[in-house]
C-alpha positions as CSV (number, residue, x, y, z in Angstrom):
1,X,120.7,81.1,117.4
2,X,117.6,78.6,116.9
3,X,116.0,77.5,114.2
4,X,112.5,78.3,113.6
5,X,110.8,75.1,112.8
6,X,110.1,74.3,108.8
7,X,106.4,73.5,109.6
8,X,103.6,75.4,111.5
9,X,104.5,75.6,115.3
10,X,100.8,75.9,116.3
11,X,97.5,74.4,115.5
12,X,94.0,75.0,116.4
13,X,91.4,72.0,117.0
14,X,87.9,72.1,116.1
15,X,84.8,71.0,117.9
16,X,84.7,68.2,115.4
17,X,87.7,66.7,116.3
18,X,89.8,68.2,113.4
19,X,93.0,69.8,113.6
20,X,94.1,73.0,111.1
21,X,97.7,74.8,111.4
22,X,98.4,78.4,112.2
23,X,100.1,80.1,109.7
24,X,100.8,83.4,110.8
25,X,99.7,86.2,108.5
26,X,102.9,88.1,108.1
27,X,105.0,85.4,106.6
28,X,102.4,85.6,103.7
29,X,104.0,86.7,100.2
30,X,103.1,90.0,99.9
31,X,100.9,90.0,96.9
32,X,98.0,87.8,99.3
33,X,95.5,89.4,101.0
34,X,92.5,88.5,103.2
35,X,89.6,91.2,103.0
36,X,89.8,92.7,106.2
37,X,92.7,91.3,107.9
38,X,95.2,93.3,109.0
39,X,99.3,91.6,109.1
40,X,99.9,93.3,111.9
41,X,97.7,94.0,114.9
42,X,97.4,96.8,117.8
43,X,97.2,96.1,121.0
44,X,93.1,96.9,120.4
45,X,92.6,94.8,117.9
46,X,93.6,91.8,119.6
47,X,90.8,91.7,121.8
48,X,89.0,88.6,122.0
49,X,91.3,86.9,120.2
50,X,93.3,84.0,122.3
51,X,96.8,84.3,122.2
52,X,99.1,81.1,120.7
53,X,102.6,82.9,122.4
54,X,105.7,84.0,121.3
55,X,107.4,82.7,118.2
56,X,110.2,84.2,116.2
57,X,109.3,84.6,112.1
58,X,110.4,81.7,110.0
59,X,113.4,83.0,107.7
60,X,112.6,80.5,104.7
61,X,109.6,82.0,102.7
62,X,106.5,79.6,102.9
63,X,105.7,78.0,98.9
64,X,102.2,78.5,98.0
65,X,100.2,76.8,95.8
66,X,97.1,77.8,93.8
67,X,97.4,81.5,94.9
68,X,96.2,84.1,92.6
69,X,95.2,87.5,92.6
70,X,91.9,86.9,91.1
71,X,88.4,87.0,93.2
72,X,87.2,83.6,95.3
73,X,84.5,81.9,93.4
74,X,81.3,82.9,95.2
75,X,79.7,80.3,97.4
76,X,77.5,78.1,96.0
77,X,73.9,77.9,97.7
């Protein structure tokens, strides 16, 4: 059996030259949330969305630091 990889497996780049890592949403601890994301998605819901391919779930929990349950601080204008 593989091995999922200990890092992100995908990334995204950014007109600007940057690159970010996918983490995908359902290997988030359970307690964190994102207003109006869903960790699983319908067929329906995934349209417009570009797909990054099939992976297999890691099966070491990701650490996260700095998560809490409390509210973002609101953006500063």
């Amino acid at each position: 059996m593989d091995r999922p990889p200990r890092g992100p497996g995908f990334i995204c780049a950014r007109p600007e030259g940057n690159f970010t890592p996918l983490v995908p949403f359902d290997e988030f601890p359970p307690n964190i949330s994102i207003r109006g994301v869903s960790r699983i998605l319908t067929p329906a819901q995934t349209q417009g969305m570009t797909s990054c391919g099939m992976a297999r779930a890691r099966t070491e929990p990701w650490a996260f630091e700095g998560a809490s349950t409390l509210a973002p601080p609101a953006k500063m204008i």
